[in-house]
C-alpha positions in Angstrom: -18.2 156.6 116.1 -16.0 153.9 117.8 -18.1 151.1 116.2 -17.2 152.7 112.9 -13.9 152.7 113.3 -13.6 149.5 114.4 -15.7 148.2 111.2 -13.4 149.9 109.6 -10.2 148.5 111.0 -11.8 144.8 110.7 -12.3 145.1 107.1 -9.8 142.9 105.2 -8.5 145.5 102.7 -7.0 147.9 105.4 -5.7 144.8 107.1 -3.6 143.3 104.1 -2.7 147.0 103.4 -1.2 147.1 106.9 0.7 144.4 106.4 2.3 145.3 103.0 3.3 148.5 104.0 5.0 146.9 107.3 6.7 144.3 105.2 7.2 146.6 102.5 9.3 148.8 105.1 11.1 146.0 106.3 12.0 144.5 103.0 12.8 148.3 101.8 15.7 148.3 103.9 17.1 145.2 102.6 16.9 146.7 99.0 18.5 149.7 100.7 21.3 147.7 101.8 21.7 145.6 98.3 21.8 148.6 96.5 24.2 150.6 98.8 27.2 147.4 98.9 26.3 146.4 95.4 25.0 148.9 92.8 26.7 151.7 94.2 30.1 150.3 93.9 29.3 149.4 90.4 28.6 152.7 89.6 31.6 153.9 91.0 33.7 152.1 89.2 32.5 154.7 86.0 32.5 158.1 88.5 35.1 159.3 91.0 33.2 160.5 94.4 33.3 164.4 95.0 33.9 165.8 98.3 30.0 165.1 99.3 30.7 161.4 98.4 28.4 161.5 95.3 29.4 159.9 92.4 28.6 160.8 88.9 29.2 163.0 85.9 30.7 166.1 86.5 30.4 168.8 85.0 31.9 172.8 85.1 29.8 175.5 85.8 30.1 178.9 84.0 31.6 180.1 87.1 34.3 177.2 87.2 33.0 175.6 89.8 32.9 171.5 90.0 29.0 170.0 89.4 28.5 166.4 90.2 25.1 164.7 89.0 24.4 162.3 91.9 23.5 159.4 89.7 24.5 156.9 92.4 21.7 158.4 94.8 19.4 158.0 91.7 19.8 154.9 90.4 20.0 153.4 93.9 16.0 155.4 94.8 14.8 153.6 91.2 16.1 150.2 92.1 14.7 150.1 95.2 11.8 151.3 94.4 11.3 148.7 91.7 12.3 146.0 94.2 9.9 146.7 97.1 7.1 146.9 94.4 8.1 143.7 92.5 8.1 142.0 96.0 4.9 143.2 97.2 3.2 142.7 94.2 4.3 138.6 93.7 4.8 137.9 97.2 1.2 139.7 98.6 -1.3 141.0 95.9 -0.9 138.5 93.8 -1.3 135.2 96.3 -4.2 137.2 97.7 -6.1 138.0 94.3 -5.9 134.3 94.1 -6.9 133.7 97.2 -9.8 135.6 96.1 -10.8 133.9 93.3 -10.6 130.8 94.8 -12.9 132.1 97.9 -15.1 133.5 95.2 -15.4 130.2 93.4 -16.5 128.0 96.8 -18.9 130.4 97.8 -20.7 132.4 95.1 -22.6 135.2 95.8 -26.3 135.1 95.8 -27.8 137.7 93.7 -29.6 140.6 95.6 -33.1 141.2 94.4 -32.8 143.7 92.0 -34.6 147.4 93.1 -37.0 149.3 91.3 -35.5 152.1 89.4 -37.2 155.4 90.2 -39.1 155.6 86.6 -40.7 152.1 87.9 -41.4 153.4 91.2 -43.3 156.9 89.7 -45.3 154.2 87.0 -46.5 152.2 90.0 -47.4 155.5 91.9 -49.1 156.8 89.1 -51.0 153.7 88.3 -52.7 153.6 92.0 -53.3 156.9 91.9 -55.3 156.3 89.0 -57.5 153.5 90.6 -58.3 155.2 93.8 -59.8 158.0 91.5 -62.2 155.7 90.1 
């Protein structure tokens, strides 16, 4: 069971995804912070803030109560979100995919002798069956 695991650990596919999802985290928070000193303020500049501190349109309810659409909290989840995934793809999927390719090219890979499908097998068993009744 432990040799498993650690066959599993070793492969390089849960390794890279290790990695992008530590770097991904740390550059997340750097997004987080863009978006909170830049984009938010930019947005604001269109909304007032309510009470809560979200900014957006605001709307009456049918009771009279004040509604504010948080579009500040939404705009700043989409923006990051686009910028962790822009990151990760350019700065780690797509150098490794080369990578790759370029692995793939020095080194290719020797073709495995082809099995016998099962219809070939059967054939085969028939046919020595046949010659042993004989």
């Amino acid at each position: 069971m432990i040799k498993g695991f650690r066959e599993f650990i070793a492969q390089g596919n849960v390794i890279d995804l290790a990695v992008a999802v530590v770097i991904g985290g740390a550059f997340g928070a750097i997004v987080n912070a863009v978006v909170e000193s830049v984009i938010n303020p930019l947005v604001a500049l269109f909304y007032v803030a309510d009470e809560a501190g979200n900014f957006g349109p605001e709307l009456t309810g049918l009771y009279g109560q004040s509604v504010t659409f948080p579009l500040g909290s939404l705009i700043s989840a989409i923006i990051s979100f686009f910028a962790v995934a822009f990151v990760v793809y350019f700065v780690f999927v797509l150098p490794m995919n080369k990578w790759n390719e370029q692995r793939a090219a020095r080194n290719p890979a020797v073709e495995e002798e082809t099995l016998p499908t099962e219809q070939e097998l059967l054939i085969e068993i028939r046919d020595l069956l046949r010659r042993n009744e004989r």
